[in-house]
C-alpha positions in Angstrom: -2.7 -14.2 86.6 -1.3 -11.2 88.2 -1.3 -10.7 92.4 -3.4 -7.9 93.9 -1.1 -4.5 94.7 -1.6 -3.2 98.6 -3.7 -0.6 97.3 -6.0 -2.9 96.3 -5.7 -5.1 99.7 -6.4 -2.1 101.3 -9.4 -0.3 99.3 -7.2 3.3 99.2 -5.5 5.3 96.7 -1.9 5.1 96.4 -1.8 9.5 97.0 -4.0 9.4 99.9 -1.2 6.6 101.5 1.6 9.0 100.6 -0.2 12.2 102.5 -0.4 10.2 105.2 3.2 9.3 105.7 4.1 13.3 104.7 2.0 14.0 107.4 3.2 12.0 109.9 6.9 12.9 109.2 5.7 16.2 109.5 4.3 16.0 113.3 7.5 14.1 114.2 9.3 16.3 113.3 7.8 19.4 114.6 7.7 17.2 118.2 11.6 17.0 117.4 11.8 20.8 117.3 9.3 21.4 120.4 11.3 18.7 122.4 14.7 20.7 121.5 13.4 23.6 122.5 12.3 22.8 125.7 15.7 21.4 126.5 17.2 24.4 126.0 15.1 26.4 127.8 16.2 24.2 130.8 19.5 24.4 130.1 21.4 27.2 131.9 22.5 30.1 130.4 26.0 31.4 130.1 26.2 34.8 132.2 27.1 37.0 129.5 29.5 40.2 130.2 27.3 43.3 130.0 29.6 46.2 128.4 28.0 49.7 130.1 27.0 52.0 127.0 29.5 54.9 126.5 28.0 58.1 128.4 28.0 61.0 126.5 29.2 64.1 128.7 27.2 67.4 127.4 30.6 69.3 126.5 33.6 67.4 126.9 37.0 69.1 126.2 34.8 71.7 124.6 33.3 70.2 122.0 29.3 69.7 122.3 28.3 65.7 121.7 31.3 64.3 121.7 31.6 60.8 123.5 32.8 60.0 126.6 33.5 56.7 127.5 34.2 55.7 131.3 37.0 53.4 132.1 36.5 50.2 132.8 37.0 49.9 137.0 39.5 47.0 137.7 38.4 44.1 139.9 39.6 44.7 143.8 42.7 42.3 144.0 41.9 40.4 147.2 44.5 41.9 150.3 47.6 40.3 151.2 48.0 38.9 154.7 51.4 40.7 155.9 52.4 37.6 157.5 52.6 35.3 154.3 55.4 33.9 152.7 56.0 34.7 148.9 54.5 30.9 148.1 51.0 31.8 150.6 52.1 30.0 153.4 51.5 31.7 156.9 53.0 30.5 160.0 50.8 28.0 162.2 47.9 29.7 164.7 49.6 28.0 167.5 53.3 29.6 166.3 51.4 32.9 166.1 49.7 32.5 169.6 53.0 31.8 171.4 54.5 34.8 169.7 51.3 37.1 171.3 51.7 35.2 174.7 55.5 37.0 174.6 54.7 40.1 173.4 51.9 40.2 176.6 54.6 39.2 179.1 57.7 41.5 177.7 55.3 44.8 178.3 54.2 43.5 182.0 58.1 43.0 183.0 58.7 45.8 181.2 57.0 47.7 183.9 57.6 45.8 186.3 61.3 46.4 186.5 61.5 49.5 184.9 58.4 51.6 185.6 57.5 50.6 189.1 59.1 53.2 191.4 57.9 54.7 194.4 60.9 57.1 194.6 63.0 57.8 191.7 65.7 59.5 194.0 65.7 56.4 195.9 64.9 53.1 192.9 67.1 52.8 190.0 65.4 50.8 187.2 66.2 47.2 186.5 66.4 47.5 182.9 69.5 44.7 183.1 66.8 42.4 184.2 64.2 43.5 181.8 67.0 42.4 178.9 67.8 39.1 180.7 64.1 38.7 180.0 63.8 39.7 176.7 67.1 37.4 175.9 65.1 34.5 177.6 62.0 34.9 175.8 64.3 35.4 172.0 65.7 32.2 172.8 62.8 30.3 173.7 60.9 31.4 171.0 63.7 31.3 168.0 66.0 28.7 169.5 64.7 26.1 166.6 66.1 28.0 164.2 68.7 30.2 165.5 71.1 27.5 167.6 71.7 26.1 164.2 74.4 29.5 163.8 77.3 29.8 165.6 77.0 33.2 165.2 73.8 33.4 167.2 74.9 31.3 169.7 78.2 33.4 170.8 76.0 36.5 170.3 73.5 35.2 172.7 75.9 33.5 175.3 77.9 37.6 175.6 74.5 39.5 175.8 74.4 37.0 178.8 77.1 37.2 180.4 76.9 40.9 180.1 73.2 41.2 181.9 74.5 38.8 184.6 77.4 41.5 185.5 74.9 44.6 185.2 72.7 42.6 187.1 75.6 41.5 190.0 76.7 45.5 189.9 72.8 46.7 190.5 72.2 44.5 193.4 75.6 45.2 194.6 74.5 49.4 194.2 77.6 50.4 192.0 75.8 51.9 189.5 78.8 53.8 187.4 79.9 54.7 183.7 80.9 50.9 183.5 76.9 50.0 184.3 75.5 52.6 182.3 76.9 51.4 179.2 76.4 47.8 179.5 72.9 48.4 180.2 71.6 51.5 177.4 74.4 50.4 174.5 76.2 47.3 174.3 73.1 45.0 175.8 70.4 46.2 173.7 72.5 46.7 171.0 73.5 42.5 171.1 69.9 41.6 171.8 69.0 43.0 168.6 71.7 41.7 167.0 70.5 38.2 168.5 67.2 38.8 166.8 68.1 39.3 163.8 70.5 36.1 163.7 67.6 34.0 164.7 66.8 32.4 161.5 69.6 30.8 161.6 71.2 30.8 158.2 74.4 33.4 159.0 76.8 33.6 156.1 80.4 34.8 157.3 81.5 35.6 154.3 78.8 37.7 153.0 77.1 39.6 156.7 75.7 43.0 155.1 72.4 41.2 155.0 72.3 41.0 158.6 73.8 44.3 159.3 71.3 46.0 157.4 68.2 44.1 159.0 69.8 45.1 162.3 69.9 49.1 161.0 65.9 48.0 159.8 65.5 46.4 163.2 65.3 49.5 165.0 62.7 51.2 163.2 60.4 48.2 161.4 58.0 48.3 165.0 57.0 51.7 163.9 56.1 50.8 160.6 55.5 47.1 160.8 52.4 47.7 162.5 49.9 46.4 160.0 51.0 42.8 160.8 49.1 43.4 164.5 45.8 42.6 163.7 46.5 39.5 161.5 48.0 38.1 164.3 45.8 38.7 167.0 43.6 37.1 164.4 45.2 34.3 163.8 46.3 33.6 167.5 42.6 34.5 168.4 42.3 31.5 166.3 44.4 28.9 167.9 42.6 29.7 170.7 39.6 28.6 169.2 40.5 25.6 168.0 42.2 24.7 171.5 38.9 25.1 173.4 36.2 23.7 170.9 39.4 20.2 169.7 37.0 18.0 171.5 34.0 18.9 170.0 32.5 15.8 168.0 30.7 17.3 165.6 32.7 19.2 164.1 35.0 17.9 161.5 38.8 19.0 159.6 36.9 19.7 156.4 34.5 21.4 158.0 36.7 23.3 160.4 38.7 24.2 156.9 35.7 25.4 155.2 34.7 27.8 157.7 38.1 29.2 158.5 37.9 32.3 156.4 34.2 33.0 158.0 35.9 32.0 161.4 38.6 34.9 161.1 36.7 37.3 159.4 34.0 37.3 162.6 36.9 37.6 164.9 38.5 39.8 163.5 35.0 42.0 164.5 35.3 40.3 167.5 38.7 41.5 168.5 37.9 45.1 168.1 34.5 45.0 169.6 36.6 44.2 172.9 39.4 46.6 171.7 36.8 49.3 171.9 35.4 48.1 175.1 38.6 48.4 176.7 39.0 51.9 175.3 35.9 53.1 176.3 35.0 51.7 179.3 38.1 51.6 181.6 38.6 55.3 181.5 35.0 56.2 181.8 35.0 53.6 184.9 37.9 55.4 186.5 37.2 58.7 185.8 33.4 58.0 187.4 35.0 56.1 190.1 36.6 58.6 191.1 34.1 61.4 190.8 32.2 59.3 193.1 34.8 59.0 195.4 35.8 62.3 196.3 32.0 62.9 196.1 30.9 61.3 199.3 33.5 60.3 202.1 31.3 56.7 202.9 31.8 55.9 199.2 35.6 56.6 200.0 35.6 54.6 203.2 33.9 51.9 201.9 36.1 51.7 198.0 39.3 51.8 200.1 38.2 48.9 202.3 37.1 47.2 198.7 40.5 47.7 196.8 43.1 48.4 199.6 45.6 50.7 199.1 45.6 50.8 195.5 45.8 54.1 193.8 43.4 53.9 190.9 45.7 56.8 188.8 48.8 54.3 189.2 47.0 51.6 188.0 45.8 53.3 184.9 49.3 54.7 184.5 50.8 51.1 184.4 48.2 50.1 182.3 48.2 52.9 179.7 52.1 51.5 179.6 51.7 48.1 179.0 48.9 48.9 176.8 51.5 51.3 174.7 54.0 48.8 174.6 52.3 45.9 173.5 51.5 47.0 170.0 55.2 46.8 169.4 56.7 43.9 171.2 54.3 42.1 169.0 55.7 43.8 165.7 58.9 43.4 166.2 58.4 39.6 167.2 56.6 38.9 164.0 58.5 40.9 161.8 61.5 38.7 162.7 59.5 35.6 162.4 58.4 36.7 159.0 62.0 38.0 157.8 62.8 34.6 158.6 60.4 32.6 157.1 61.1 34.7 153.9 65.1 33.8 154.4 64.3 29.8 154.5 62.3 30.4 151.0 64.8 32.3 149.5 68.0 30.3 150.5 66.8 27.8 147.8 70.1 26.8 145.9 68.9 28.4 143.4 68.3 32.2 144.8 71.4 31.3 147.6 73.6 31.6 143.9 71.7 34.5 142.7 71.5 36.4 145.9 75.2 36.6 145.8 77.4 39.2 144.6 79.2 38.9 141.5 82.6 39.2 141.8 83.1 41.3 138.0 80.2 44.0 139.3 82.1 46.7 140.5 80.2 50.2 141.2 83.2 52.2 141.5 86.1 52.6 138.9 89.4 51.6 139.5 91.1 54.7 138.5 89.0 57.3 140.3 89.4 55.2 143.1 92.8 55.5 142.5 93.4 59.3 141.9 91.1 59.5 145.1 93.4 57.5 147.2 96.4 58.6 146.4 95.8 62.5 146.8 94.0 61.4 150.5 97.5 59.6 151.2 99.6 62.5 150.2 97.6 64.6 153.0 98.3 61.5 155.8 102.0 61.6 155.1 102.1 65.3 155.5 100.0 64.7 158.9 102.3 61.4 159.7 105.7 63.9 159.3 104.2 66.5 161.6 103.7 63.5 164.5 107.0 61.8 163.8 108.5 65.7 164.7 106.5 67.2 167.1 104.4 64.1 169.5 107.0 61.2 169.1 110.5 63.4 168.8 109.6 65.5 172.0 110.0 68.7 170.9 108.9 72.0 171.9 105.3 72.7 171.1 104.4 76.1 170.1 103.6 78.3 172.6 100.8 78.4 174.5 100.6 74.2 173.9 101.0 72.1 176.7 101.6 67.9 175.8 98.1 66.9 178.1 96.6 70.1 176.2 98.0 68.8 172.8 96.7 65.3 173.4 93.0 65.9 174.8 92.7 68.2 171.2 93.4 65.5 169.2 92.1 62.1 170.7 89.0 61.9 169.2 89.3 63.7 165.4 91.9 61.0 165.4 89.8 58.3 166.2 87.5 59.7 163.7 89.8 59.6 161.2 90.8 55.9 162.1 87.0 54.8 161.5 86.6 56.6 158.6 89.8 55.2 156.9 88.8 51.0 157.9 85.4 52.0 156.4 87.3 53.9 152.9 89.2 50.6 152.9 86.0 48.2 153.4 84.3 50.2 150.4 87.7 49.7 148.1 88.1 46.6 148.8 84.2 45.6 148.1 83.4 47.9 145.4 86.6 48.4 143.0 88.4 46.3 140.6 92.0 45.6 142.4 95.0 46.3 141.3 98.7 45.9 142.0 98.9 49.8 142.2 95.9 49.9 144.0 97.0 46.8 146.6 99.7 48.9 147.2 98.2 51.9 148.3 95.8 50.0 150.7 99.0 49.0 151.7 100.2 52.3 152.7 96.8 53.3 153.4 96.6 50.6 156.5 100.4 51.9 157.5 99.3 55.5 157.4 96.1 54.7 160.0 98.2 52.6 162.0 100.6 55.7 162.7 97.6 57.8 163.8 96.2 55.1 165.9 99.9 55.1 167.8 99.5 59.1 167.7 96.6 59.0 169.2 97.4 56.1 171.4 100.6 58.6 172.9 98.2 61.4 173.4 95.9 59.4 175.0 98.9 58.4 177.5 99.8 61.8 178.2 96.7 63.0 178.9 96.1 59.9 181.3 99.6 60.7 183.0 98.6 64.1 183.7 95.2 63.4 184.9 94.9 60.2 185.8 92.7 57.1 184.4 88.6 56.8 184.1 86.2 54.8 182.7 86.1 56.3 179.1 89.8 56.0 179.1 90.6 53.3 180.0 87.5 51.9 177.4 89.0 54.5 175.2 92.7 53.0 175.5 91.6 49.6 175.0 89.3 49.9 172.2 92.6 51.5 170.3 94.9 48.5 170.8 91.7 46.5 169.7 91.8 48.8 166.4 95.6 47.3 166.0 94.6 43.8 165.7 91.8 44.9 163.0 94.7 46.9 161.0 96.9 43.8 161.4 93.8 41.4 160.0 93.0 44.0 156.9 96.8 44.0 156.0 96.0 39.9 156.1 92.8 40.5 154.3 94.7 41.9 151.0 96.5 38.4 150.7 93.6 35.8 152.0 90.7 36.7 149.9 88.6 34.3 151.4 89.2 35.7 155.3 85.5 36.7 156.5 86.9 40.4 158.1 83.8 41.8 158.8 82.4 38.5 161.0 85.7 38.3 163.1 85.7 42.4 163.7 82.2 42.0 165.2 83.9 38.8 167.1 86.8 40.8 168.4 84.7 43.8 169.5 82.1 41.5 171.2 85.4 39.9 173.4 86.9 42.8 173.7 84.1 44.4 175.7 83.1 41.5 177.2 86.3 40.6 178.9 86.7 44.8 179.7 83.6 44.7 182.3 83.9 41.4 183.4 87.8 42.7 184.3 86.7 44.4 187.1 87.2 47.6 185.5 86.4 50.2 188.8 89.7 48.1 190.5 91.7 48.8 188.0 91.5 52.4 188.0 91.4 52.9 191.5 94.5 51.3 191.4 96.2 53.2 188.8 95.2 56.2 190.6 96.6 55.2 193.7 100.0 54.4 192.0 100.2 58.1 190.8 98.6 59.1 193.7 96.2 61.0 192.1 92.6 61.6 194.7 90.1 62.7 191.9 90.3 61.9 188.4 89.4 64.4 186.2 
């Protein structure tokens, strides 16, 4: 007996069972499909890159229809802050604010002890205090760097020592040659110097570097200026987050998330007041004093106001301070970049790379040579002619006298001396040495040394015949310091490792320093007196 099939359980067709389940896999199916594409729709969308369609110019280069296809514009690189280091790091706000602070004060001493006369027959300038200042303010701001160098440190102590005499002679009133000197050439000359050794990180053995950001030094608050406004930002800044550090709500990631919004309103900020300043203190004075000379009770009653101010003085100091600013603060953040990029790039690795190679040479040896030799065969014919006219005594031709002979001479001489130590500085630096080209130096430091004592005689002859100033006796000195560098370049050839150039800039720095601080105006007067000469020509 056989069991009843499902289909018969259920009263239906086997067909109409298998239309049903097609039919149901079928709305699945599609719910599937309806379901997947309602996902996607709420997916988002990668952004695609729309190419602009190629423009087709009418006639291009002459020929009707052809296509022409614009470039594609490059995407604006975002702009470098002049005060970043080549890794992105900038110096702190508060660094940056300190460094403004200065550059307001130098300006307002500036004119101060320079620009404030009432009588310019009657007031000499203090510009030996304005250095003292600007010495101070170096020091204070640079010393946590720059007393790690010796360098800096003897640099700093003789610009010192110098503005301390200058100073002593002004209050004193003996403002002479001595004073003049000091205070426009050797003391501004050391405080840049001083700058520029502030980082710190002085190499004897290789000081171009420094020589040629001293040159730069001169001329980088002209064309430094762009690192002003980042500044003033960034100092504008610190001042913000001074006055707003107690201030509960807000938080470091907040305060880091709104930084770039922070300096790009005050950078708006700072030249809204800029502009203020422009336009409305000369519009107030010039109204002011309109009014003023407009009715005499206005007059009365202003003067009673303000004193005895004069309103045209005041702008003038103003307009000088205002000038003066804008490049204190360049120079003082240049050298506070320059030496944030020095402590990146004295890395051991760039410290080895950075120096010179001992087999680069740019000159060759043997037109160095050729070049030497033919310039030495002209000294020895000069070095005859002293050895039988200046230091035999004879008869000069006629017409010559020995003080006119000597005052002729002095200075090509010296010329030629400078030139020479600067020939030999370039041989020794720049060509491949030989024992034929040792030699010549040889003969080439002999040679100089007998125009140094050539001009050394005519310098005494001329001071014999018309007795002993300022200049000459600066002029006589500075020659027997020009022996000992002679003496150290002749040492030089057989101790390469002798730093010349760092203990020439040593011996000039004593050498002047111990000349003022001599009591140089005794000297001479006492000289003179000897000889009995009244008036020194």
């Amino acid at each position: 007996m056989t069991s009843p099939t499902p289909s018969q359980h259920q009263g239906k067709p086997v067909h109409q069972t298998q239309q049903t389940q097609t039919q149901q896999t079928l709305v699945q199916q599609a719910k599937q499909t309806q379901a997947k594409q309602t996902q996607a729709k709420q997916m988002p969308r990668p952004v695609q890159q729309q190419h602009p369609m190629p423009l087709t110019h009418p006639y291009p280069h002459g020929a009707a229809g052809t296509p022409y296809t614009t470039p594609p514009t490059a995407p604006f690189a975002p702009r470098r802050d002049p005060l970043a280091a080549p890794d992105g790091s900038k110096p702190a706000d508060r660094r940056l604010l300190a460094i403004t602070s200065a550059a307001i004060i130098l300006p307002i001493l500036c004119d101060r002890l320079v620009f404030a006369w009432s009588d310019a027959n009657t007031y000499t300038p203090w510009f030996d205090g304005f250095w003292l200042a600007v010495i101070a303010t170096v020091t204070v701001l640079f010393f946590r760097t720059a007393h790690r160098s010796l360098m800096w440190c003897f640099t700093t102590i003789a610009t010192a020592m110098l503005c301390a005499y200058a100073i002593a002679m002004h209050a004193a009133g003996k403002i002479d040659d001595s004073w003049v000197t000091t205070t426009f050439l050797a003391v501004p000359c050391l405080t840049m110097m001083s700058l520029q050794l502030s980082d710190g990180r002085f190499d004897s053995h290789h000081p171009w570097l420094t020589v040629k950001r001293w040159m730069l030094g001169w001329i980088s608050p002209f064309t430094k200026l762009n690192a002003v406004g980042s500044t003033l930002s960034h100092a504008q800044h610190a001042i913000h987050a001074f006055s707003s550090k107690n201030d509960d709500n807000t938080t470091p990631s907040d305060s880091d998330s709104t930084r770039s919004e922070l300096h790009a309103g005050q950078m708006t900020t700072a030249r809204r007041i800029l502009l203020i300043i422009v336009v409305a203190v000369p519009l107030l004075v010039a109204l002011t004093a309109l009014l003023a000379s407009s009715d005499l009770v206005f007059n009365y009653a202003l003067r009673r106001m303000i004193g005895s101010i004069d309103i045209s003085e005041f702008v003038r100091h103003m307009l000088i301070i205002v000038f003066l600013f804008p490049f204190c603060l360049s120079i003082l953040a240049q050298t506070e970049v320059t030496n944030r990029l020095r402590m990146h790039a004295c890395t051991p690795a760039t410290a080895s790379a950075a120096q010179p190679s001992q087999d680069k040479h740019a000159f060759d040896t043997t037109v160095a040579a050729v070049v030497l030799a033919l310039v030495l065969v002209l000294y020895a014919m000069f070095c005859a002619i002293q050895f039988a006219f200046l230091f035999s005594g004879r008869q000069l031709p006629d017409g010559y006298t020995y003080s006119r002979y000597a005052r002729e001479g002095f200075f090509q001489l010296l010329a030629v001396v400078c030139v020479n130590l600067v020939g030999y500085a370039l041989i020794l630096c720049r060509v491949r040495r030989t024992t034929p080209l040792t030699g010549m130096l040889i003969v080439l430091i002999g040679e100089t040394g007998v125009m140094l004592a050539s001009a050394l005689w005519r310098l005494h002859l001329y001071i014999g015949a018309y007795g002993l100033t300022w200049l000459r006796l600066e002029s006589l000195t500075f020659m027997w310091m020009l022996i000992a560098v002679l003496i150290l370049c002749l040492v030089r050839l057989f101790v390469p490792r002798l730093p010349l150039a760092t203990i020439g800039f040593i011996l000039v720095v004593i050498w002047y320093v111990a000349l003022v601080l001599s009591n140089p105006n005794n000297i001479i007067d006492a000289f003179n007196q000897a000889r009995q000469i009244t008036d020194a020509i």
